[in-house]
N, CA, C and O atoms as a DFTB+ gen file, in Angstrom:
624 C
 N C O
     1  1     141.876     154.430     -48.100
     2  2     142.353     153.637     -46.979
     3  2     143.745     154.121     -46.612
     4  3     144.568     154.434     -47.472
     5  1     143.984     154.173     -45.294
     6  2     144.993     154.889     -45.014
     7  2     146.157     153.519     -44.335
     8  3     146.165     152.797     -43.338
     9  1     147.091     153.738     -45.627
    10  2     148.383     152.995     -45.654
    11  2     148.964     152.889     -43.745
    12  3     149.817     152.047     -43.465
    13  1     148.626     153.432     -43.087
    14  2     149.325     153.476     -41.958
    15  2     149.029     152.293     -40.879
    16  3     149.771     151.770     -40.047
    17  1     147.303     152.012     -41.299
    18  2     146.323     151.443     -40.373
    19  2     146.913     150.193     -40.435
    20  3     147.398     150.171     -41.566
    21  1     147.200     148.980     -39.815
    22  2     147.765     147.740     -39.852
    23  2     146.869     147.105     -40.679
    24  3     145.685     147.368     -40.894
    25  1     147.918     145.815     -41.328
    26  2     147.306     145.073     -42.490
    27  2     146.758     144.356     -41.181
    28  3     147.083     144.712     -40.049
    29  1     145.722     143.101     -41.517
    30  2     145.624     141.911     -40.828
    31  2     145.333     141.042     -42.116
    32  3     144.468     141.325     -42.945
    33  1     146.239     139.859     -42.177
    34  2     145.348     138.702     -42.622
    35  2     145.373     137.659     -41.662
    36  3     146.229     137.161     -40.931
    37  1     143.892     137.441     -41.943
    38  2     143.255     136.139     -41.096
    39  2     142.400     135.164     -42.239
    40  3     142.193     135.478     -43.412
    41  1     141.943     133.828     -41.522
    42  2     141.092     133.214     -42.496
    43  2     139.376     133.683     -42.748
    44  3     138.503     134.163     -42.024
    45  1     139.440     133.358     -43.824
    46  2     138.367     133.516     -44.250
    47  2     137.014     132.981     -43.456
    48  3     136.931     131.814     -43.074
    49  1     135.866     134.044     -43.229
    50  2     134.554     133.842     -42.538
    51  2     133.594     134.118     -43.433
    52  3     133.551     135.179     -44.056
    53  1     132.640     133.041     -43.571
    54  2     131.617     132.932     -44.610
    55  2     130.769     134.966     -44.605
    56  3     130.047     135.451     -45.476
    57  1     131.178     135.516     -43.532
    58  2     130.373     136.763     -43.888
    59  2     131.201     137.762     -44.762
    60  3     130.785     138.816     -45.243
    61  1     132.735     137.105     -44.901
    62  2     133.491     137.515     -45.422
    63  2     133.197     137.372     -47.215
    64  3     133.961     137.668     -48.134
    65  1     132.071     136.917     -47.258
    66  2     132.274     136.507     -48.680
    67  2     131.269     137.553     -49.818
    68  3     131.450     137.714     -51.025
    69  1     130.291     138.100     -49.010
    70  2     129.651     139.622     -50.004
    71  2     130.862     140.461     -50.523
    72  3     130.955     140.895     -51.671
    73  1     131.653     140.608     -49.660
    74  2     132.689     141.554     -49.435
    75  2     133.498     141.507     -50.700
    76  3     133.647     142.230     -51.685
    77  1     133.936     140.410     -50.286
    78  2     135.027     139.412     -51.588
    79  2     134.269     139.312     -53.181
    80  3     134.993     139.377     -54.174
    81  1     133.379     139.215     -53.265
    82  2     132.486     139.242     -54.465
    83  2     132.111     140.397     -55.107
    84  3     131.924     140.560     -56.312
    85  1     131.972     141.539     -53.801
    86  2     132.386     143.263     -54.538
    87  2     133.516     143.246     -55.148
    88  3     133.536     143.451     -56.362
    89  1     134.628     143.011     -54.477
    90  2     136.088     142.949     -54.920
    91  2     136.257     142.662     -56.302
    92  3     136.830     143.396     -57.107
    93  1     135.541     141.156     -56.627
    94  2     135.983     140.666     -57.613
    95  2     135.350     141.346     -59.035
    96  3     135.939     141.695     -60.058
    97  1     133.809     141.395     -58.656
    98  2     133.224     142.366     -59.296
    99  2     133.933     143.318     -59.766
   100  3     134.091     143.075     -60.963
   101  1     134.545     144.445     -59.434
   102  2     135.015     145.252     -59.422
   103  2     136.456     145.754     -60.528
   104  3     136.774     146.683     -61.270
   105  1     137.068     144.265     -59.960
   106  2     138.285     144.454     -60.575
   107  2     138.269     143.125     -62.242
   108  3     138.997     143.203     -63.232
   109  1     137.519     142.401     -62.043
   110  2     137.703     141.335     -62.977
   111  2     136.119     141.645     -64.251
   112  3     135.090     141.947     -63.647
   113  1     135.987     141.571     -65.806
   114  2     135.650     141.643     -66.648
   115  2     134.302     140.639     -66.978
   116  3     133.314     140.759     -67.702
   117  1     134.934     139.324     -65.816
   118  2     134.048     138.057     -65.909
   119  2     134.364     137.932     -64.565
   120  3     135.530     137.555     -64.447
   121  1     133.840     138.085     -63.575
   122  2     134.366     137.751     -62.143
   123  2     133.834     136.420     -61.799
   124  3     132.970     135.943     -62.535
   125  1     134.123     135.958     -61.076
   126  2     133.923     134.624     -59.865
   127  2     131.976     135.473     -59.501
   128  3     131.970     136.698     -59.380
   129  1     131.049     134.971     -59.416
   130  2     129.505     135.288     -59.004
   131  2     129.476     135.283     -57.448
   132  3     130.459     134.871     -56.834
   133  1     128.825     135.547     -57.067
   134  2     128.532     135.973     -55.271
   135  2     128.291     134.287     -54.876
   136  3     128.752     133.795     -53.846
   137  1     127.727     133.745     -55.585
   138  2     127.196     132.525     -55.673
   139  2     128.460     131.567     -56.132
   140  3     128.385     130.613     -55.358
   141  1     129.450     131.378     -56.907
   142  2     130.256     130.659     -57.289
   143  2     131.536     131.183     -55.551
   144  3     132.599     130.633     -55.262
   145  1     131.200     131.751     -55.180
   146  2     131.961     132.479     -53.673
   147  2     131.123     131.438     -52.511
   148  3     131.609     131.044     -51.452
   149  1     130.277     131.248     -52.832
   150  2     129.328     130.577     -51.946
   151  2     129.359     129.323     -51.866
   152  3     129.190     128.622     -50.868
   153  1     129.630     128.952     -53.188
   154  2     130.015     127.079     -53.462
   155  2     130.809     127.092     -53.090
   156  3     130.745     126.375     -52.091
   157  1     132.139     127.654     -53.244
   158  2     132.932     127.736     -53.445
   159  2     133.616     127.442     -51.445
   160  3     134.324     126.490     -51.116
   161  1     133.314     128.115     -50.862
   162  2     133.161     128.327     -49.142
   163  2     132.535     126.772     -48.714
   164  3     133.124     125.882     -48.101
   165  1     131.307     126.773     -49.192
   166  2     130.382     125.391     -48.559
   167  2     131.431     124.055     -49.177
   168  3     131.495     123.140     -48.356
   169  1     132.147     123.834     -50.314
   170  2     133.144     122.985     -50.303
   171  2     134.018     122.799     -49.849
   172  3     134.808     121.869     -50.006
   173  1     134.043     123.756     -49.121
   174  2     135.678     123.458     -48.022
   175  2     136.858     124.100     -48.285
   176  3     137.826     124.040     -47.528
   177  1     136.828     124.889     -49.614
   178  2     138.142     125.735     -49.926
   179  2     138.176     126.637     -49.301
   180  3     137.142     127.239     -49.013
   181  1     139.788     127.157     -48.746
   182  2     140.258     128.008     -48.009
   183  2     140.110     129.347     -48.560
   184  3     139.971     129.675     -49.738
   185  1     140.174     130.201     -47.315
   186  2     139.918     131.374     -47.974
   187  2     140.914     132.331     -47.056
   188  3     140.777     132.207     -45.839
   189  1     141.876     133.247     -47.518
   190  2     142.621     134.553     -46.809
   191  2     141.811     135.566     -46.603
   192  3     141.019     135.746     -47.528
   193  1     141.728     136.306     -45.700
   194  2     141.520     138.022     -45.906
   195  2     142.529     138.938     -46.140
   196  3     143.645     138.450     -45.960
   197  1     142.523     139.901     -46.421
   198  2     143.516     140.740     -45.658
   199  2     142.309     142.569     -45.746
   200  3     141.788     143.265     -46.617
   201  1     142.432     142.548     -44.280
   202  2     141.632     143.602     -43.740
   203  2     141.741     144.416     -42.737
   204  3     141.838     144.158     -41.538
   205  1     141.718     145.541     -43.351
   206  2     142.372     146.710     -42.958
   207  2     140.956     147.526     -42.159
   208  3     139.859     147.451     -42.713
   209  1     141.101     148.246     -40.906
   210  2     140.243     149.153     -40.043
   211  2     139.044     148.442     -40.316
   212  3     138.018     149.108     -40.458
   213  1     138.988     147.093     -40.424
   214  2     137.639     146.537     -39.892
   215  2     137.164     146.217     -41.485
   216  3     136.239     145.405     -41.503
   217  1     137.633     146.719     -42.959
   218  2     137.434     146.655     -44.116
   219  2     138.198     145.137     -44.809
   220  3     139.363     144.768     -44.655
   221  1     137.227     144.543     -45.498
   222  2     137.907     143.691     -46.296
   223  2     138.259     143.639     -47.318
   224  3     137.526     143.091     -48.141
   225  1     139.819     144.306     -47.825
   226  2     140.411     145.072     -48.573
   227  2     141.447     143.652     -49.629
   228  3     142.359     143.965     -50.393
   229  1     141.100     142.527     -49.443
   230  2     142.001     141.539     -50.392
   231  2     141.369     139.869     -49.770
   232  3     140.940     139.592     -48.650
   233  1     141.490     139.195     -50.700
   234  2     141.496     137.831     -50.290
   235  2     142.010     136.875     -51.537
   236  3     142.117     137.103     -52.742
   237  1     142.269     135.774     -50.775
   238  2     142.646     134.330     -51.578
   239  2     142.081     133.515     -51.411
   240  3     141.480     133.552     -50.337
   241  1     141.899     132.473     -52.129
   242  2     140.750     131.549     -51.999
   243  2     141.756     130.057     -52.456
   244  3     142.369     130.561     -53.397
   245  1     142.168     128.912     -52.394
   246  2     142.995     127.574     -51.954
   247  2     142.117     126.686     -52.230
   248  3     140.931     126.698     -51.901
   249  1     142.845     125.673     -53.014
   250  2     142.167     124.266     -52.888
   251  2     143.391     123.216     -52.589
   252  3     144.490     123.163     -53.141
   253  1     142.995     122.612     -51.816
   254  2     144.313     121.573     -51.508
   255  2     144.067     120.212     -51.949
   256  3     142.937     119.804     -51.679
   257  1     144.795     119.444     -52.528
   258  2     144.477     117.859     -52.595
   259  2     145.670     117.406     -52.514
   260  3     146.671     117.639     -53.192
   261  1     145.434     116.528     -51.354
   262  2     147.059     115.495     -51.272
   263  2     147.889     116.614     -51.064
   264  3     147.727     117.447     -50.172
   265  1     149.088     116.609     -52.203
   266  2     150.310     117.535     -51.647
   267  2     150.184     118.792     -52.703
   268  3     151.114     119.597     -52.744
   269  1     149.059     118.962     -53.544
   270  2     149.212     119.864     -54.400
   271  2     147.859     121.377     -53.852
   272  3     146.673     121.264     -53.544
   273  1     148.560     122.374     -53.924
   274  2     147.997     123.646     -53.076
   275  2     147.296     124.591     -54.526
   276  3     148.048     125.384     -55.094
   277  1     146.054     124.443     -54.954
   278  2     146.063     125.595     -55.997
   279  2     145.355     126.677     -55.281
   280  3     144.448     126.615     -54.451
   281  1     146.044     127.781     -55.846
   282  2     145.485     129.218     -55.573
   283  2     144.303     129.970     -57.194
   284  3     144.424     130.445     -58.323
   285  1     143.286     129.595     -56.193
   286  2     142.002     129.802     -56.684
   287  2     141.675     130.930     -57.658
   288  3     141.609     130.886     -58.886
   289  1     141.429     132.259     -56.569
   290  2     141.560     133.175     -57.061
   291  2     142.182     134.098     -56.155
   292  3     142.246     133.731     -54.981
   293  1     142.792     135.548     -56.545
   294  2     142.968     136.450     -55.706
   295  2     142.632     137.771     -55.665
   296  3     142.551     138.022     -56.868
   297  1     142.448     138.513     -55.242
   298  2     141.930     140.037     -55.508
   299  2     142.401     140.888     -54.632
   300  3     142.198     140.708     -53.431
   301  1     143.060     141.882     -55.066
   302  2     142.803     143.008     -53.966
   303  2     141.927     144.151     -54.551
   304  3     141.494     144.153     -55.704
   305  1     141.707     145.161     -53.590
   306  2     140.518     145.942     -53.990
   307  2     141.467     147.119     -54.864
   308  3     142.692     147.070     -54.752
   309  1     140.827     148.156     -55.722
   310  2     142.017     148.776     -56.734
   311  2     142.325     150.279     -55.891
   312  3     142.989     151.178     -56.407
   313  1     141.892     150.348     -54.902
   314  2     142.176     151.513     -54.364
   315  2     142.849     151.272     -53.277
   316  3     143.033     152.197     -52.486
   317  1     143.415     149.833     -52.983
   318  2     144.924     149.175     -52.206
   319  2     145.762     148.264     -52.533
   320  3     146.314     147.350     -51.921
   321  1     145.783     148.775     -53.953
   322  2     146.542     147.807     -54.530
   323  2     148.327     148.582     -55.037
   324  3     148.337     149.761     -55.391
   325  1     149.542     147.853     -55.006
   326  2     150.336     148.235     -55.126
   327  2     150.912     148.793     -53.793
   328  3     151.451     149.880     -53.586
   329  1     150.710     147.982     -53.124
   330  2     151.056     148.104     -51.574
   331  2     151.287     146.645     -50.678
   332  3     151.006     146.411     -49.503
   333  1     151.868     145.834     -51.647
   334  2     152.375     144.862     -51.059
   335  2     151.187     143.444     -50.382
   336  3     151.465     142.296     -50.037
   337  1     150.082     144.055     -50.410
   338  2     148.793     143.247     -50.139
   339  2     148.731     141.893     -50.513
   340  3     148.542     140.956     -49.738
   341  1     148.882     141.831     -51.620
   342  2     148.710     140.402     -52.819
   343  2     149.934     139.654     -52.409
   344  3     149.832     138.441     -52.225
   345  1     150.935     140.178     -52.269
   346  2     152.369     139.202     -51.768
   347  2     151.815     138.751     -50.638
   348  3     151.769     137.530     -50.484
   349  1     151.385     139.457     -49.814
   350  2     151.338     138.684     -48.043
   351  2     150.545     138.312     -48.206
   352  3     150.433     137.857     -47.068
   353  1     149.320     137.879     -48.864
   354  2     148.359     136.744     -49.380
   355  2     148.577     135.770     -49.622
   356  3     147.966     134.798     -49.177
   357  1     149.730     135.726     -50.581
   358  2     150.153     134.587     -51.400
   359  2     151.494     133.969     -50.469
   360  3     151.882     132.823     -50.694
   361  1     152.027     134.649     -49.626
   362  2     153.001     134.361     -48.659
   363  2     152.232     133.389     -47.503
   364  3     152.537     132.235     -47.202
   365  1     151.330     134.075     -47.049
   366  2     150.405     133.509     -45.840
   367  2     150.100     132.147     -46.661
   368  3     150.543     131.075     -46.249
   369  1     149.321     132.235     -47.848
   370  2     148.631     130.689     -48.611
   371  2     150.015     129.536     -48.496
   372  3     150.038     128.419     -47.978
   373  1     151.163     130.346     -49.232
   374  2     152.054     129.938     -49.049
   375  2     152.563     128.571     -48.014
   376  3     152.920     127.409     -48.212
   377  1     152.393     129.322     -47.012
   378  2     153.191     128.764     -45.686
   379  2     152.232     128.073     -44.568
   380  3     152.373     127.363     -43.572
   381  1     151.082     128.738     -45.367
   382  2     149.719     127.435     -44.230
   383  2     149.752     126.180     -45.533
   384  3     149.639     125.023     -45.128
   385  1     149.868     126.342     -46.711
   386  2     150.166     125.276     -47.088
   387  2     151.429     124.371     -47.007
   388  3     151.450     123.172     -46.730
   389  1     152.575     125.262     -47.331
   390  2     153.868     123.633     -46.338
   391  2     153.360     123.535     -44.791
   392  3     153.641     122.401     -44.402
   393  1     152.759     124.237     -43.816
   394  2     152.579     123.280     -42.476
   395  2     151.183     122.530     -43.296
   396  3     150.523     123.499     -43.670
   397  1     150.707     121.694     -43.581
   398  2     149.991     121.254     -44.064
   399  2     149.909     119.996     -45.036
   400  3     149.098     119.166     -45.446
   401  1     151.696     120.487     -45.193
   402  2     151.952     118.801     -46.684
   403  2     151.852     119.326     -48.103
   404  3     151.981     118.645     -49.120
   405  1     151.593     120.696     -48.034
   406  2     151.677     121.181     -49.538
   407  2     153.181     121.010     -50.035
   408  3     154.101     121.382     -49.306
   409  1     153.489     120.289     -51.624
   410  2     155.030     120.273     -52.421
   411  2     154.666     121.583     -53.102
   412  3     155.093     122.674     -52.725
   413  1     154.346     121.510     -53.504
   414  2     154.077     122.583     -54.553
   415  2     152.563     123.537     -54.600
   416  3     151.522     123.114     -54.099
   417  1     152.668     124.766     -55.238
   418  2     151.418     125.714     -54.879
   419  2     151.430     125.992     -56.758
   420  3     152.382     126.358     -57.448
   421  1     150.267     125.719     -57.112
   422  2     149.911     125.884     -58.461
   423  2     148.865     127.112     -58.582
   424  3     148.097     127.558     -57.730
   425  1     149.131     127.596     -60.201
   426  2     147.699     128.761     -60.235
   427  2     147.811     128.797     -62.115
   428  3     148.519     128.181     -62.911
   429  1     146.994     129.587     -62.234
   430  2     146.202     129.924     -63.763
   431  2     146.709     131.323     -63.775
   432  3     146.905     131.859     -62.684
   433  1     146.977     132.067     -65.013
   434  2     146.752     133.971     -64.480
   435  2     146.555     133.864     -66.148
   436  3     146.953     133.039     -66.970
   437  1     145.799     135.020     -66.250
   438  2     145.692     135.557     -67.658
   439  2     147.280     135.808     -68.448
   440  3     148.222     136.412     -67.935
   441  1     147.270     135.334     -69.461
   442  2     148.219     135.746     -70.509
   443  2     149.004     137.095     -70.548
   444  3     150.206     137.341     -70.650
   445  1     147.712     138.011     -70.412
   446  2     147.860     139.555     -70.680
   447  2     148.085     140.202     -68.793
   448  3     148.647     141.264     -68.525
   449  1     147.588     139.405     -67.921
   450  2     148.054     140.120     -66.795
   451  2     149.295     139.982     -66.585
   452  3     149.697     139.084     -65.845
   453  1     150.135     140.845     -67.196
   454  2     151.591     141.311     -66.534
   455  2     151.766     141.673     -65.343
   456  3     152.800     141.288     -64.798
   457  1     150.893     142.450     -64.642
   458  2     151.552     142.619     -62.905
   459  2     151.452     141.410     -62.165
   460  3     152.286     140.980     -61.368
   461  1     150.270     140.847     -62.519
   462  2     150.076     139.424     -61.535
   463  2     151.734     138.579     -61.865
   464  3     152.651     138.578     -61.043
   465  1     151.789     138.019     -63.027
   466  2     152.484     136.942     -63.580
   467  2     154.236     137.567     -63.016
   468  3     155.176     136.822     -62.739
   469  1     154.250     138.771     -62.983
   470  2     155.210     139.317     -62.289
   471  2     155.644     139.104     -60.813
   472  3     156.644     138.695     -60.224
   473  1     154.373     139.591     -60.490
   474  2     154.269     139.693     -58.466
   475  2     154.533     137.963     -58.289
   476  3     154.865     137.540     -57.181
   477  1     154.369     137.059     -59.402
   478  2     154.340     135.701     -58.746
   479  2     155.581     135.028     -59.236
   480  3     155.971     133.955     -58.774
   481  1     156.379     135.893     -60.479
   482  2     157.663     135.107     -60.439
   483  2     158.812     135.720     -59.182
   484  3     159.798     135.095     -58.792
   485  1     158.334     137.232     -58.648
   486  2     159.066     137.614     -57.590
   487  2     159.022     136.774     -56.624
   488  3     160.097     136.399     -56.157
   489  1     157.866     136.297     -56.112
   490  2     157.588     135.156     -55.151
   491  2     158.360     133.940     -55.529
   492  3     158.839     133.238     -54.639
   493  1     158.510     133.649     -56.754
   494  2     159.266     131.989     -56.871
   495  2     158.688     130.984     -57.998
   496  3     159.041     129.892     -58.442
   497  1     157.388     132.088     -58.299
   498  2     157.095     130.901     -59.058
   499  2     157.687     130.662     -60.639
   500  3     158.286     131.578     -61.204
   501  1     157.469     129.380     -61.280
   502  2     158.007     129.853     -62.517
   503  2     156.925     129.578     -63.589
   504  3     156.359     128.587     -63.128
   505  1     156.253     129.919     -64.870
   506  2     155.919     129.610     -65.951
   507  2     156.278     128.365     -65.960
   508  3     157.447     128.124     -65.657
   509  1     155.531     127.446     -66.248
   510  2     155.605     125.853     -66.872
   511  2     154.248     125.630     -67.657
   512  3     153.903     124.448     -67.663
   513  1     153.559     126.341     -68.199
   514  2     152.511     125.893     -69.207
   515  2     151.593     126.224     -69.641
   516  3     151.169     126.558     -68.535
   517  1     150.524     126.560     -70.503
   518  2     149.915     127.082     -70.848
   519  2     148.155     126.205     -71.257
   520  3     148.082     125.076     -71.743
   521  1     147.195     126.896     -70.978
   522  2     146.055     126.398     -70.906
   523  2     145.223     127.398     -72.366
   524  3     144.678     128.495     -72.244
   525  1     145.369     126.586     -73.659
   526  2     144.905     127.899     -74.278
   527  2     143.503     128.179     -74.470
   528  3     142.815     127.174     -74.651
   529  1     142.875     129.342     -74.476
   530  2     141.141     129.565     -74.059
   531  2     140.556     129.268     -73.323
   532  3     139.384     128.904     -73.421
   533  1     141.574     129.381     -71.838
   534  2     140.921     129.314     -70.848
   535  2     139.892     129.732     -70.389
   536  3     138.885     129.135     -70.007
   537  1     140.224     131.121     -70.436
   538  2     139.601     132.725     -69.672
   539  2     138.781     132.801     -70.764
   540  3     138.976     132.418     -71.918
   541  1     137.488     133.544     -70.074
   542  2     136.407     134.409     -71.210
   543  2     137.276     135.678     -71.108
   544  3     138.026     135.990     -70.183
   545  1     136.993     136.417     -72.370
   546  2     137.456     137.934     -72.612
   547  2     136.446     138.562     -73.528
   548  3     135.516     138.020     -74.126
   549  1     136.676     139.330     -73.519
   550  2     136.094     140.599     -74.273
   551  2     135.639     140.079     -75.827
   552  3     134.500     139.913     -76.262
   553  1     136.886     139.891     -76.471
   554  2     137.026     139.278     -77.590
   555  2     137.108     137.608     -77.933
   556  3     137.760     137.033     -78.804
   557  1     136.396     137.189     -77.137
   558  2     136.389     135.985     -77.256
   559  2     137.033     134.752     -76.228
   560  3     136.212     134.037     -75.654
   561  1     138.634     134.487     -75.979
   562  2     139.017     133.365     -75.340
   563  2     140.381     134.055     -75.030
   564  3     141.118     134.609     -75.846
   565  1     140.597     133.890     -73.485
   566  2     141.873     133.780     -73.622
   567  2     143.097     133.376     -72.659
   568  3     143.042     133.601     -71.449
   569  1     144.438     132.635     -73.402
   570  2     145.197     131.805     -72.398
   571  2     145.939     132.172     -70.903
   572  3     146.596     133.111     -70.453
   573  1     145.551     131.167     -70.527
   574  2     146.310     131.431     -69.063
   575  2     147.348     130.464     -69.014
   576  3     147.506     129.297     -69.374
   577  1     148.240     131.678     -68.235
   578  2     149.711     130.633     -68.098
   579  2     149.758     130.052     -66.734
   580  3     149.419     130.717     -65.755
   581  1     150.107     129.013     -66.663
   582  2     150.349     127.507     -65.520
   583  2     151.707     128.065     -64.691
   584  3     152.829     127.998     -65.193
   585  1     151.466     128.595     -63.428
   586  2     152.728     128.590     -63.149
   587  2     152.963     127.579     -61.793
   588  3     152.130     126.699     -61.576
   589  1     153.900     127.715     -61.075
   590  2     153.915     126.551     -59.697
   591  2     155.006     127.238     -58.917
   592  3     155.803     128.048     -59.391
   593  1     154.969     126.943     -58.028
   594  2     156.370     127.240     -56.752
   595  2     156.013     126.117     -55.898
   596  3     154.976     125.956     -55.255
   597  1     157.058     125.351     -55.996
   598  2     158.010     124.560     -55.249
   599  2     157.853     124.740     -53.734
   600  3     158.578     125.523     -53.119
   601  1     156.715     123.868     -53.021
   602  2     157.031     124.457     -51.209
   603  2     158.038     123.812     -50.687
   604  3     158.880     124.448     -50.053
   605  1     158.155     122.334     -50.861
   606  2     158.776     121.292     -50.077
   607  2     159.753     120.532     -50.838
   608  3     159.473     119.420     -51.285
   609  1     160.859     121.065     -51.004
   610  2     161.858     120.555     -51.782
   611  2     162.095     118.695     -51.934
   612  3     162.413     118.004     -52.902
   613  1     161.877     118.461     -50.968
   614  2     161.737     117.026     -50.871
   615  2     160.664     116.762     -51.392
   616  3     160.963     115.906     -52.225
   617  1     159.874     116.889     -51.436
   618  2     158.496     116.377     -52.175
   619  2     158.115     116.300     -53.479
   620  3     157.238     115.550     -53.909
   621  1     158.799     117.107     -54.145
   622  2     159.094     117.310     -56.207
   623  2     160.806     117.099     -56.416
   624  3     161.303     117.163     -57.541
């Protein structure tokens, strides 16, 4: 994919969701099922793209209740990744959640994913907790750390 072609993110369209399920496939050990993408849509959770020359090259997936925003899952594809993709995902989720009433934006990330848990304290968020044996792994179980960013200062 050629870095030059303009990003777009827009919301998520249910045809958008084979696409997103390669993705996850792809990059995750235990992924999200084509079918758990499918519930997942027919319940009402939000979904990002970000898609490049007509390709759907990243997405996010949102659940909102009341004032609390969790970010579902995210993916970008591994042959556009490290190109700033995943930030303007989580920027866009971001900011459609404060117009919306979101205080705070919550998520899960694996223990062992260091780039994620990184890319999201650059964004703002901070570590506050731990879920232990969350995640299936390879070897058995493993923890994900709780992190949050703060949308609406007044609101927490």
């Amino acid at each position: 994919m050629n870095s030059a072609t303009p990003l777009l993110i827009r919301p998520l369209a249910e045809t958008d969701l084979p696409a997103m399920a390669a993705i996850e496939a792809a990059l995750q050990a235990f992924p999200w099922t084509a079918l758990q993408f499918i519930q997942s849509y027919a319940e009402g959770h939000r979904g990002w793209i970000a898609e490049q020359a007509g390709e759907v090259i990243g997405f996010a997936v949102t659940s909102q209740v009341l004032d609390e925003l969790s970010l579902l899952t995210l993916g970008v594809r591994q042959d556009c990744q490290r190109r700033g993709i995943a930030r303007q995902l989580v920027e866009t989720v971001a900011e459609q959640g404060r117009e919306e009433g979101a205080a705070v934006m919550i998520l899960e990330v694996r223990k062992s994913n260091a780039a994620a848990r990184s890319l999201y304290r650059r964004l703002g968020f901070v570590e506050n907790g731990l879920r232990k044996g969350y995640y299936r792994a390879a070897e058995g179980r493993e923890d994900a750390v709780l992190m949050a960013l703060i949308l609406d200062e007044g609101g927490r």
